[in-house]
C-alpha positions as CSV (number, residue, x, y, z in Angstrom):
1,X,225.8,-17.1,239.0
2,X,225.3,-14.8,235.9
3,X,227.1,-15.1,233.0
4,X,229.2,-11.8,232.3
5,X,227.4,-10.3,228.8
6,X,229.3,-10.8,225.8
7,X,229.6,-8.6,222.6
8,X,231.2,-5.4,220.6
9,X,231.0,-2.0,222.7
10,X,230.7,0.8,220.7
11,X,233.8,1.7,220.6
12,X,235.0,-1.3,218.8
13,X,232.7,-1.3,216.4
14,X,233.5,2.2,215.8
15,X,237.3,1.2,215.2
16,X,236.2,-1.6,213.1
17,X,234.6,0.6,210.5
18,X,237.4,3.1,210.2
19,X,239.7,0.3,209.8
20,X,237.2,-1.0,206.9
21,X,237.2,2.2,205.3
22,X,241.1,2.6,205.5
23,X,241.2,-0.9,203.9
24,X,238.2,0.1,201.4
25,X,239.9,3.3,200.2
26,X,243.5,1.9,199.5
27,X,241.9,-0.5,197.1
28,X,240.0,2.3,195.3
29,X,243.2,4.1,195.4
30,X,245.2,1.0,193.9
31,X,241.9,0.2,191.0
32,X,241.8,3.7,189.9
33,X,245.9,4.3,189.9
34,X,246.1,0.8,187.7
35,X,243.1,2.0,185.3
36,X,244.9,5.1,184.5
37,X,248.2,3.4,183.9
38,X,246.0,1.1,181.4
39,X,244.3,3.9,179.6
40,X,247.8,5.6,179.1
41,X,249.8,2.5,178.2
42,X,246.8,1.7,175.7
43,X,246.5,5.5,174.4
44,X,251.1,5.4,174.0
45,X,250.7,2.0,172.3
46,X,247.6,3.1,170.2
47,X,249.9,6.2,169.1
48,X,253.0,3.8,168.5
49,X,251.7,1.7,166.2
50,X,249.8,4.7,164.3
51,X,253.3,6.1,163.5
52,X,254.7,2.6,162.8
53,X,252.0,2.3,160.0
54,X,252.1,5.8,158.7
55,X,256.1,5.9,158.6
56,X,256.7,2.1,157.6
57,X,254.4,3.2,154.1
58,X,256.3,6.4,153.7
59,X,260.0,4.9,154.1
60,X,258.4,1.8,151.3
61,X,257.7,4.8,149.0
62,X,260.6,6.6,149.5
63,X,262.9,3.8,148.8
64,X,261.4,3.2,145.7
65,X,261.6,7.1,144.4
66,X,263.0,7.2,141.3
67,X,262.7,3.8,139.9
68,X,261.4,3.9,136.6
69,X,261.7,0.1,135.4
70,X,265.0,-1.5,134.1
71,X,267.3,0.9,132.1
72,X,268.2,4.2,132.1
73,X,265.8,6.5,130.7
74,X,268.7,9.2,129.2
75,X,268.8,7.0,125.2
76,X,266.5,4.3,125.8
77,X,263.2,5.8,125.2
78,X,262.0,5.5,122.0
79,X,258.2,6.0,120.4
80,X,255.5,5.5,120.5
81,X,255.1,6.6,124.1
82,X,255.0,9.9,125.3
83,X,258.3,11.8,126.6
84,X,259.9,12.3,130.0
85,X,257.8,13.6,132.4
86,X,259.6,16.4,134.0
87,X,257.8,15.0,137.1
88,X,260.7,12.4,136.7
89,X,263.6,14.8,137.1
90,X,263.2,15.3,140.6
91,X,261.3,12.2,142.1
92,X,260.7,13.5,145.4
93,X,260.2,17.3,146.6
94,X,259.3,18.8,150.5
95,X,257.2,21.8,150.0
96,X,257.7,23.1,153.8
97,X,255.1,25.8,153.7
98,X,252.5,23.2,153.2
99,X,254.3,20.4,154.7
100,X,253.1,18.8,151.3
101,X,255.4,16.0,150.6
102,X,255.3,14.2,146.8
103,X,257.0,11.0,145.6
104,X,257.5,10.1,142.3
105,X,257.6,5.8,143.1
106,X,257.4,2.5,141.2
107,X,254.4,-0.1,142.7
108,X,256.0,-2.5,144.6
109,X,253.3,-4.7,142.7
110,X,250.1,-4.6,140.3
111,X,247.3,-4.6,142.3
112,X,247.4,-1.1,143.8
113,X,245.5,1.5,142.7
114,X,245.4,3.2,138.7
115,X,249.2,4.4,138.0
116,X,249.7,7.6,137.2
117,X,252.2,6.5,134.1
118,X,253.8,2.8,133.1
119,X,257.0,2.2,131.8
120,X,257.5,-1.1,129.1
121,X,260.7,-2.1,128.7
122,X,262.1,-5.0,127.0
123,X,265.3,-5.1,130.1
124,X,267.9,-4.8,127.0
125,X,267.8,-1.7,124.8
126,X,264.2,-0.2,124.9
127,X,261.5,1.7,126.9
128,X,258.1,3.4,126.3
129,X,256.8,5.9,128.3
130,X,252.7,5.6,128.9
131,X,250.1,7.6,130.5
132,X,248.0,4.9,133.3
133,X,248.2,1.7,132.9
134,X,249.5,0.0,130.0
135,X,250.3,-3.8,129.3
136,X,253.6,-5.5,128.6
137,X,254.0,-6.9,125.3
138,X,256.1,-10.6,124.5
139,X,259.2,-10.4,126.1
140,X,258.6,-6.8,128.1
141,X,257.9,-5.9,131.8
142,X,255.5,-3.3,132.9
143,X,256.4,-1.0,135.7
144,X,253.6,1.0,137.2
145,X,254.5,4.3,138.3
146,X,253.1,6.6,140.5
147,X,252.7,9.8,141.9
148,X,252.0,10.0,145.3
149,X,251.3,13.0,147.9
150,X,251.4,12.8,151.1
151,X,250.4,16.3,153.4
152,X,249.5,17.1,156.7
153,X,246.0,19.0,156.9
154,X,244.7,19.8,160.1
155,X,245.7,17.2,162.5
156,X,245.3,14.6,159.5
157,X,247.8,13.2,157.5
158,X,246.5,12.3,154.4
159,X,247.7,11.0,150.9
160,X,246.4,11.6,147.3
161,X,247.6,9.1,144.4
162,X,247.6,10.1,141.0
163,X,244.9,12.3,140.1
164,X,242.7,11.5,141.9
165,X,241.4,14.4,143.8
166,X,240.5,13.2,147.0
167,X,243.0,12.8,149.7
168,X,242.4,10.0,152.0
169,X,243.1,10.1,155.6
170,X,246.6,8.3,156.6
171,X,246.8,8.8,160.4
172,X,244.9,11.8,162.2
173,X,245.8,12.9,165.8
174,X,249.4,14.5,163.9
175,X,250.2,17.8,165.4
176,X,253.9,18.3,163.0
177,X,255.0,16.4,160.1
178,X,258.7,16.8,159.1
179,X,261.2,16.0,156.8
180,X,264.8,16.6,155.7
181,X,267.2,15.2,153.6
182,X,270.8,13.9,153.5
183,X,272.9,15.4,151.3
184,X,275.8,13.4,150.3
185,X,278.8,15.3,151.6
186,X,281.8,13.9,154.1
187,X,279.6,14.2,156.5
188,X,276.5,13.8,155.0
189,X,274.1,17.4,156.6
190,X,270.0,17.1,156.3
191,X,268.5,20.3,155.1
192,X,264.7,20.7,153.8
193,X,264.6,21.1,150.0
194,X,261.3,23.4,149.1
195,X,260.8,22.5,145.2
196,X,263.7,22.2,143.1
197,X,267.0,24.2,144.3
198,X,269.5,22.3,142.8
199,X,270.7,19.6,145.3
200,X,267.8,17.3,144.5
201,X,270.1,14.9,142.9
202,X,272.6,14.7,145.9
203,X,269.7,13.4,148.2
204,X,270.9,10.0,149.5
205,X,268.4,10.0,152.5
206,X,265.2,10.9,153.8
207,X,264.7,11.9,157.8
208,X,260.7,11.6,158.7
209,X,260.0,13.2,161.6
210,X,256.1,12.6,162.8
211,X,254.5,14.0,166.1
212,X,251.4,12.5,167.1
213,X,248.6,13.5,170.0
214,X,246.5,11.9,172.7
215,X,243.0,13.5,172.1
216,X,241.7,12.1,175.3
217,X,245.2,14.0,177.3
218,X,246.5,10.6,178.7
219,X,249.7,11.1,177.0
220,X,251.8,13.7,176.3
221,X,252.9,14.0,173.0
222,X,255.3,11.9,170.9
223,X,258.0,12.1,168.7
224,X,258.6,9.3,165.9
225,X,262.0,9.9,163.7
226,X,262.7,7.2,161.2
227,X,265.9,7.9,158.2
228,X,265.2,6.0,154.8
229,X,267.8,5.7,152.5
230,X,267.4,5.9,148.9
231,X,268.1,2.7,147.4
232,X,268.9,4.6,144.0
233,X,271.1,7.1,144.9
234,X,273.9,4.6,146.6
């Protein structure tokens, strides 16, 4: 007696495939759907921590506006040194036409960059004005003093110290660049101040307001609002 033939009709093999390809293209589906969630988690995370860098410098600088050393400027200034700088009277300006911000700041140490001025002061009763860096005598301290301008060109923010001519790139990928100002008051209302109009010395805060794009399109685009107070003004 003959054995009945054994194997896979057509048929089968025909259903097998399909089912393959089902299988197949739901984990092309699942690979593709979790490379794009990669690429736009990376590209949100990339553009987090751009505005966490660019905004954590500009809130340091802005806290330090207006600093100028140890003492009061208004009878302790004495020669030789040069006088007040009228960049003094108003330590930090918003030009909103240009979205050209500039800070007038103190170093938070001495191995930045050239200052643009130094105040020596002996702490007690005295202080000289100097243009760049000068160095503190027996029993003074040396405050270097900057100014600092930050301005969004293009999609780049950049920033320029000094006088030195060349702006260097902060953060690019910005598409707006903002910021307003808290004006003491009960409440306390933010308005832009282009130049000087007067209420420069009832600033108390500082809103920064930074939008930042995806070039590749991943993500769309993001907001970033931080408020710095000014520690001289409170």
């Amino acid at each position: 007696m003959k054995r009945a033939s054994q194997g896979f009709g057509l048929v089968e093999i025909m259903v097998a495939l399909v089912l393959g390809l089902i299988v197949s293209m739901g984990i092309v589906q699942i690979f593709i759907a979790s490379k794009g969630t990669y690429q736009s988690q990376n590209a949100a995370a990339r553009m987090q921590e751009d505005a966490r860098f660019a905004l954590s410098k500009l809130m340091q600088e802005i806290r330090m506006t207006g600093m100028y050393g140890c003492l009061d400027f208004d009878s302790t200034v004495v020669s030789p040194a040069i006088a007040r700088p009228a960049d003094f009277n108003n330590p930090i300006l918003w030009d909103n036409a240009s979205r050209t911000l500039t800070l007038i700041t103190a170093d938070v140490g001495t191995s930045g960059s050239t200052p643009t001025w130094s105040v020596v002061s002996d702490c007690r009763t005295t202080s000289r004005i100097y243009v760049g860096t000068r160095a503190a005598g027996a029993g003074e301290t040396s405050f270097p003093i900057r100014r600092i301008i930050y301005d969004l060109t293009g999609t780049d923010l950049r920033m320029r110290v000094g006088n030195d001519a060349t702006a260097q790139p902060l953060v690019s990928n910005v598409t707006a660049f903002d910021v307003s100002f808290g004006v003491a008051g009960s409440p306390m209302s933010y308005t832009r101040v282009i130049g000087n109009n007067g209420i420069a010395s009832s600033i108390r805060s500082v809103r920064l307001t930074l939008t930042l794009s995806d070039p590749a399109g991943k993500v769309r685009d993001q907001t970033y609002n931080v408020v710095a107070a000014l520690r001289n003004r409170f």
